[in-house]
C-alpha positions as CSV (number, residue, x, y, z in Angstrom):
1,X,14.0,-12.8,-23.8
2,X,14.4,-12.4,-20.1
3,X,13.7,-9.3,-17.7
4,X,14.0,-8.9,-14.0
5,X,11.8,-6.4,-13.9
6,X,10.2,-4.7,-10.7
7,X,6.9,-5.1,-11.1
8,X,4.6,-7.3,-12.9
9,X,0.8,-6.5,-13.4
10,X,-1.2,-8.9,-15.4
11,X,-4.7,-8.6,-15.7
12,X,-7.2,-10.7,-17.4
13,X,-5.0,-13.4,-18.4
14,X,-5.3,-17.1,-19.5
15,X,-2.2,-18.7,-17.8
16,X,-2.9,-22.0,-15.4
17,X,0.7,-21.9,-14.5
18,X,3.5,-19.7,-14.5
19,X,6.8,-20.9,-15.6
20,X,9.3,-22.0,-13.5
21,X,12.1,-19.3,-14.7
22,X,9.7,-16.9,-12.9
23,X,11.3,-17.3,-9.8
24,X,14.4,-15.9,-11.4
25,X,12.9,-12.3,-11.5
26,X,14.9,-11.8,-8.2
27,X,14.1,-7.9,-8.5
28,X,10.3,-8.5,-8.1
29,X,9.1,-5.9,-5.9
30,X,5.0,-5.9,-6.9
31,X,3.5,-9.1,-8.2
32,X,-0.4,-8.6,-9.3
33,X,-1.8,-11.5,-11.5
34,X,-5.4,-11.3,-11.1
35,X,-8.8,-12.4,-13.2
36,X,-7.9,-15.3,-14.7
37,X,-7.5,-19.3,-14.4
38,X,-3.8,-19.5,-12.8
39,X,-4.0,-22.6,-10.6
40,X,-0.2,-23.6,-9.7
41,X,2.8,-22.0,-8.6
42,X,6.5,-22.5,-9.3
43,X,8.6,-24.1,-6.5
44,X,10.7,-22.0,-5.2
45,X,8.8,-18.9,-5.1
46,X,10.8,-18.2,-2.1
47,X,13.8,-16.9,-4.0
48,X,11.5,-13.8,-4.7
49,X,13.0,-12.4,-1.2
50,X,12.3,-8.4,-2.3
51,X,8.4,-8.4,-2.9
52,X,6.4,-6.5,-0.7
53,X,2.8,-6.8,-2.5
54,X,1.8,-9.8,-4.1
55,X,-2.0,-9.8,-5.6
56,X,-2.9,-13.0,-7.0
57,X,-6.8,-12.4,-6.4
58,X,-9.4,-14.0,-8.1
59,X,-7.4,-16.8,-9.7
60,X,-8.1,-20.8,-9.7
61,X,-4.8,-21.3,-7.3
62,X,-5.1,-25.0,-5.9
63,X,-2.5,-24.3,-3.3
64,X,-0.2,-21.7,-1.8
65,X,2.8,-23.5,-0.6
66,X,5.2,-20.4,0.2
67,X,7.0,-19.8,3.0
68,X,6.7,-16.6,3.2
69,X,8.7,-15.8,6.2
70,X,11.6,-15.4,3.5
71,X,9.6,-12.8,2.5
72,X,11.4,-10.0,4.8
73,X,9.5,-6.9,2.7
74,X,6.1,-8.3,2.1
75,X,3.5,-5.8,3.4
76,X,0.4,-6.9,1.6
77,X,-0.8,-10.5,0.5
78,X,-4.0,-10.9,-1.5
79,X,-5.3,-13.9,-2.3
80,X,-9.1,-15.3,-3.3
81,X,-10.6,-18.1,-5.4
């Protein structure tokens, strides 16, 4: 299936990495994945040009390699180990 939905909120999860299609949810306006063992990022996650809040707190992320001055909305960035 696909979606391109507006917001994703994942909680307690057991992903290490999201899938690279996920930077085809253009729409993304909220992006909270939180509480679990997520460690890598798609490339590309600057195609996701509409999100203003992305939460990926209290994750394993090993890097954060997004330019996120494509980012034009993004109003709040969380991110912790």
């Amino acid at each position: 299936g696909s979606c391109d939905c507006v917001s994703i909120d994942i909680e307690g999860h057991n992903m290490t990495r999201l899938p690279g299609q996920f930077v085809d949810l253009t729409s993304l306006k909220k992006v909270k994945i939180r509480d679990g063992p997520l460690k890598v990022l798609p490339k590309n996650m600057e195609r996701l040009t509409k999100v203003g809040i992305f939460d990926l707190r209290f994750n394993k992320l090993q890097s954060f390699n997004v330019d996120i001055k494509k980012w034009k909305h993004l109003t709040i960035l969380l991110l912790s180990k």
